[in-house]
Each structure stands twice: as structure tokens, then as C-alpha cells.
TINU-931020 format. One record per residue (C-alpha): residue number from 1; y, x, z; residue in one letter. Coordinates in pm, whole numbers, plus 50000, padded with zeros to 5 digits. Each point is the difference from the previous one (the first is absolute). Example, Ala and Ser with C-alpha at 12.3 -4.5 7.8 and 13.67 -1.06 7.14 Angstrom:
// residues 2
1	49550	51230	50780	A .
2	50344	50137	49934	S .
END
This chain:
// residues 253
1	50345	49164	48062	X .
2	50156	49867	50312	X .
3	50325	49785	49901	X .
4	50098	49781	50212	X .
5	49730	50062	50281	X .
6	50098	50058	50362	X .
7	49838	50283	50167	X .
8	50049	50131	50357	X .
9	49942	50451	50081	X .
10	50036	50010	50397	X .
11	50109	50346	50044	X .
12	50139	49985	49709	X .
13	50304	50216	50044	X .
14	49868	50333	49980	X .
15	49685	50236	49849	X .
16	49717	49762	49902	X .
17	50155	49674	50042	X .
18	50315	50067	49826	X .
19	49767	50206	49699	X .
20	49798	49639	50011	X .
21	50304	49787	49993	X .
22	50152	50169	49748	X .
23	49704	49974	49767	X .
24	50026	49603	50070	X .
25	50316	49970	49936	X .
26	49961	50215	49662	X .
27	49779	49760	49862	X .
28	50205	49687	50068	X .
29	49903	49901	50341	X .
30	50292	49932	50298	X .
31	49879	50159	50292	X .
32	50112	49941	50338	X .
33	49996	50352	50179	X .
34	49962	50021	50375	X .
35	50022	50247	50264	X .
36	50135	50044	50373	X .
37	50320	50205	49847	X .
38	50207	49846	49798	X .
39	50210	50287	49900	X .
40	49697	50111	49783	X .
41	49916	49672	49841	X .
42	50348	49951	49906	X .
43	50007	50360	49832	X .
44	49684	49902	49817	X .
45	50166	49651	49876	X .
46	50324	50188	49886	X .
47	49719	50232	49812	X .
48	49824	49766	49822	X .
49	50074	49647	49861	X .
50	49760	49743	50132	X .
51	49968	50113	50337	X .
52	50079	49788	50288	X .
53	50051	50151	50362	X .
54	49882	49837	50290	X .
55	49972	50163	50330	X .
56	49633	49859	50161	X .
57	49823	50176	50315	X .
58	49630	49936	49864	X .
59	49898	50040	50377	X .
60	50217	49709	50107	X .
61	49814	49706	49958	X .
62	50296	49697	49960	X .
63	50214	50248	49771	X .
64	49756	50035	49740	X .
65	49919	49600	50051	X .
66	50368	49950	49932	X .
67	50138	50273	49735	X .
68	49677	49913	49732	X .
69	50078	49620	50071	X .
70	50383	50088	49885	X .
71	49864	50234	49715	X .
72	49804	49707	49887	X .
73	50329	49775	50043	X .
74	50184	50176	49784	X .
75	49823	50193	49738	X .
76	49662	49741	49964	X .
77	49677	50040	50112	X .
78	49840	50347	50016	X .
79	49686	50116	49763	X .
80	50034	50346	50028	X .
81	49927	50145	50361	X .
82	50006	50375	50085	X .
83	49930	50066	50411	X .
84	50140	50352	49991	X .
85	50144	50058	50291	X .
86	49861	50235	50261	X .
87	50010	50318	50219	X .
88	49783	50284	50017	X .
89	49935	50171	50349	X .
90	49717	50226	50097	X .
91	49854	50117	50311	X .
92	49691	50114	50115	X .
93	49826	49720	50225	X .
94	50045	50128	50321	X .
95	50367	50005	49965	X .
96	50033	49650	49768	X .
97	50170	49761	50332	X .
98	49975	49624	49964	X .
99	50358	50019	49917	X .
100	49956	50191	49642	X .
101	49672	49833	49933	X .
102	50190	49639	49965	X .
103	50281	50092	49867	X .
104	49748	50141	49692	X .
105	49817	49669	50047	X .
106	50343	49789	49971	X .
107	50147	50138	49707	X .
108	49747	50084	49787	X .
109	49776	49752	50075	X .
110	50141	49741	50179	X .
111	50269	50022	49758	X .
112	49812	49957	49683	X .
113	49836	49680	50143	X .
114	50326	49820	50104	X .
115	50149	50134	49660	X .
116	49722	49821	49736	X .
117	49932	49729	50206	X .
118	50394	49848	50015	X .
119	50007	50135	49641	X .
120	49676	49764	49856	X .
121	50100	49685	50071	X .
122	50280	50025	49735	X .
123	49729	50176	49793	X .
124	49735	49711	50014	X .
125	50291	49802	49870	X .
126	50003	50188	49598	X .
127	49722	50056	49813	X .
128	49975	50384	50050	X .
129	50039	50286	50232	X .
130	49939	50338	50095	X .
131	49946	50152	50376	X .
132	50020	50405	50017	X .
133	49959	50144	50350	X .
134	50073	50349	50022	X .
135	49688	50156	50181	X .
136	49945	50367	50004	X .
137	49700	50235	49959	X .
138	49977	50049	50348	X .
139	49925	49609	49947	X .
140	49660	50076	49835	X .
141	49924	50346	50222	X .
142	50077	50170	50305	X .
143	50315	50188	50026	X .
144	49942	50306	50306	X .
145	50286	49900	50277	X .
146	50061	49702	49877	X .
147	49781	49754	50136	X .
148	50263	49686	50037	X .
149	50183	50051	49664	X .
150	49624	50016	49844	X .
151	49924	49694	50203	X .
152	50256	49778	49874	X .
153	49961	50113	49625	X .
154	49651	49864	50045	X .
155	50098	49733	50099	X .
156	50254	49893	49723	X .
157	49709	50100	49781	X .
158	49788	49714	50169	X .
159	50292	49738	50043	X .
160	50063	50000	49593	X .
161	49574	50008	49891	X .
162	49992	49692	50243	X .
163	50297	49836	49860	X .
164	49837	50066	49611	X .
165	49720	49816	50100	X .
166	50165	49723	50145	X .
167	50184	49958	49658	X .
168	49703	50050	49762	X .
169	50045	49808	49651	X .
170	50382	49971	50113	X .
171	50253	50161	49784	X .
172	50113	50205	50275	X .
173	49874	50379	50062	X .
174	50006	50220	50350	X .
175	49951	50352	49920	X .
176	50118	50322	50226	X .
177	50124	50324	49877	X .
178	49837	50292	50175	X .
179	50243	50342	49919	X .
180	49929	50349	50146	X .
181	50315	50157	50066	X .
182	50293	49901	49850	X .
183	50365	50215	49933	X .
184	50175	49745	50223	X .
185	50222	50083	50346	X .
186	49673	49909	50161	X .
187	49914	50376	49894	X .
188	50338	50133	50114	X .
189	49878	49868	50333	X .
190	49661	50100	50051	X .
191	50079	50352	49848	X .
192	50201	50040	50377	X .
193	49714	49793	50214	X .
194	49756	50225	49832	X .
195	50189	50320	50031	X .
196	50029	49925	50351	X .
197	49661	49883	50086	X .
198	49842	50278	49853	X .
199	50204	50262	50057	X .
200	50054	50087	49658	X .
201	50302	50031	49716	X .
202	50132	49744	49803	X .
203	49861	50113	49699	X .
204	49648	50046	50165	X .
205	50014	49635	50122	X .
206	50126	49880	49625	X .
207	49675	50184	49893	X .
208	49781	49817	50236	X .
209	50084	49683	49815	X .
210	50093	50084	49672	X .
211	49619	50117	49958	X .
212	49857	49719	50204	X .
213	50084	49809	49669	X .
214	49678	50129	49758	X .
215	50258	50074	49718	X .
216	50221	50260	50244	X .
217	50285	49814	49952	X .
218	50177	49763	50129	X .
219	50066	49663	49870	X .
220	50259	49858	49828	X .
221	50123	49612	50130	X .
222	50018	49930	49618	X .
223	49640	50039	50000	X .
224	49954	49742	50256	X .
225	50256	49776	49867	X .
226	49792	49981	49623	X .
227	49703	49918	50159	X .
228	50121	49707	50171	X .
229	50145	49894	49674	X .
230	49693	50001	49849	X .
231	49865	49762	50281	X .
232	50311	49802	49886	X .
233	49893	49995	49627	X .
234	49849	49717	49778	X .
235	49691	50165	50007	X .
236	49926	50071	50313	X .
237	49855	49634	50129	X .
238	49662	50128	50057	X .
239	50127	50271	50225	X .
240	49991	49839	50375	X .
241	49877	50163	50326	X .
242	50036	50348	49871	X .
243	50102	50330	50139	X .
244	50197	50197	49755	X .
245	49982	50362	50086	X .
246	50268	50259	49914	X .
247	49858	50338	50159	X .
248	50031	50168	49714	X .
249	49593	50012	49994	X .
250	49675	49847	50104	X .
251	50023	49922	50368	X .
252	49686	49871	50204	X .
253	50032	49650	50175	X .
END
């Protein structure tokens, strides 16, 4: 479905990225992974034919200007665009500082902008494309304690509807991804913040978001990965400004 098209996964060297970039590449597509460590990306390339590490700080302004311009150089111009990467912190608000609410704000917002923006202008120059920002459900709701992380999500959400309407008619589409909680390291992570917070066992804080997803379970970066295929499909050109939501569920927002 994809020969010969160029995509680009930032953060694509692990859990949803990698599941995304993998899917690309399955389907025909070369796709330039980046990441901040390049022992992961290069583990992922060695995994799977197609991939292409590049290491890219999505926070740092000039390095993403410069690595997509040298993606571009040597693989052609990009039509498939997945802004992936982010963190996920949470604190209640009286304890979020300045200093973790930009750093939020820089990579998973900040990041996303400076990532499609140097990544359309090849795009503008084929006759088709695809942007897929990876939002979150705490993008469409509130998420307790984590006010900042919530805030950016939004955000990304509100970047990529804007950018669909500035494309109407265009054979480009901007679409986000909105999972609950996914079986990534991510989980592995927050399982100890949790724990910690709350004064409770691993297993307890597991619990607390494995039934925060409305199926009780978690879910699977393959899920995420086949959705944003879709978006990547022949018939899916009438699909622009959307939020896909992967909560296992109805959610409200």
C-alpha cells in the first residue's frame, strides 16, 4: 500500500513508535525512525528491514530543522508523518514547577509542531500525504494529577483540527490518535511513580490503570499501530481533523 513512500515515526525506537513504524514499513513504506538514543533505533533497524535510524531531540528546535531536511535529502520527500514522540509525567498542581510544565510543553507539544511543520514542505511537493499525531485520551478529558501532560495532549489535539482545516479539499489528512493506556515502558514507569505517590504496591498501581482503560486491559501498541494504518489507507481521504480513540470504550469529550 505504501511502496516507495517516505514516512518519518519520531520516537520511533521503542513501544508505540517502533509498533507504528513497523506497520509502515510492512506495507512497503521506508520510514525514517527517530529518537534521542540511538542505541534503540539502531536495534529497531537491525529488527526490521525498512527502518532508518536517526537520532533527533524533538525539543531542539535547529536539530529537527536539520535531520528532516537530510531525511528528505536522501530518501525523497515525506507523505507519511507520525509525531509520536513524548513523555508522560504527572503531578498534582501544587507540586507541577515551571520546570516540568515546559519540558511537557516542549516535547510533546512543541515537538509535534517543529516535527510536521519541517516535514510539509516536502509533503506539499507530491500529490498525497498523511499527518498522525499521537494524542492521548487525557487529550479529550481530564486525567486527576496530571494537569500539564493533559494540557499538552489538548493541545496536539487542537494543533492537527487547525492544520485539517487549513488543508481542506487538499489531498493531505491531519488526524490524532487518542490511546488509553498502552503495554509500553511508559507503564513500567508509572507503575513505580504511582506506587510511590500513593503509597501502594506495584500491582495495586498496575490496577489503577489497567482499569482506567473501559475494557480492563491494557492496550496493545499493535492496536495503535493498525489504526494509523488505516488513516494511511486508500480509503481513508475523507477522514481529516479526527480524534481516533482507543480506550477500549466510549469515553466522554
Amino acid at each position: 500500500m505504501l511502496n516507495g513512500k517516505h514516512a518519518l515515526v519520531t520516537g520511533g525506537g521503542t513501544g508505540i513508535g517502533l509498533a507504528i513504524a513497523q506497520a509502515l514499513a510492512a506495507q512497503g513504506a521506508l520510514v525514517t525512525i527517530t529518537g534521542r538514543r540511538l542505541d534503540a533505533l539502531e536495534d529497531a533497524a537491525k529488527a526490521t528491514p525498512g527502518l532508518i535510524p536517526a537520532v533527533m531531540d524533538v525539543t531542539n528546535e535547529a536539530e529537527v530543522i536539520s535531520v528532516i531536511a537530510q531525511a528528505v535529502k536522501a530518501r525523497g520527500p515525506l507523505q507519511v508523518v507520525v509525531a509520536n514522540a513524548g513523555i508522560a509525567e504527572g503531578r498534582k498542581l501544587h507540586k507541577t514547577d515551571t520546570q516540568l510544565w515546559r519540558r511537557i510543553m516542549a516535547t510533546n507539544l512543541d515537538g509535534a509542531f517543529y516535527t510536521i511543520r519541517e516535514a510539509m514542505p516536502s509533503m506539499l511537493s507530491t500529490d498525497w500525504g498523511r499527518v498522525i499525531a499521537i494524542s492521548s485520551i487525557a487529550g479529550v478529558r481530564g486525567l486527576p494529577g496530571g494537569g500539564a501532560y493533559s494540557a499538552s495532549k489538548h493541545g496536539v489535539i487542537g494543533m492537527i483540527r487547525s492544520l485539517a482545516e487549513d488543508f481542506l479539499g487538499a489531498p493531505y489528512t491531519f488526524n490524532s490518535i487518542c490511546p488509553g493506556y498502552v503495554e509500553t515502558d511508559i507503564i513500567t514507569r508509572n507503575v513505580e511513580s504511582i506506587k510511590d505517590r500513593a503509597g501502594i504496591s506495584a500491582d495495586e498501581a498496575l490496577k489503577v490503570m489497567t482499569e482506567a482503560n473501559r475494557h480492563k486491559r491494557l492496550i496493545s501498541p499493535r492496536e495503535v499501530a493498525e489504526a494509523a494504518i488505516w488513516l494511511c489507507s486508500a480509503h481513508s481521504g475523507s477522514v481529516s481533523g479526527q480524534e481516533i480513540k482507543i480506550a477500549g470504550g466510549q469515553v466522554a469529550g
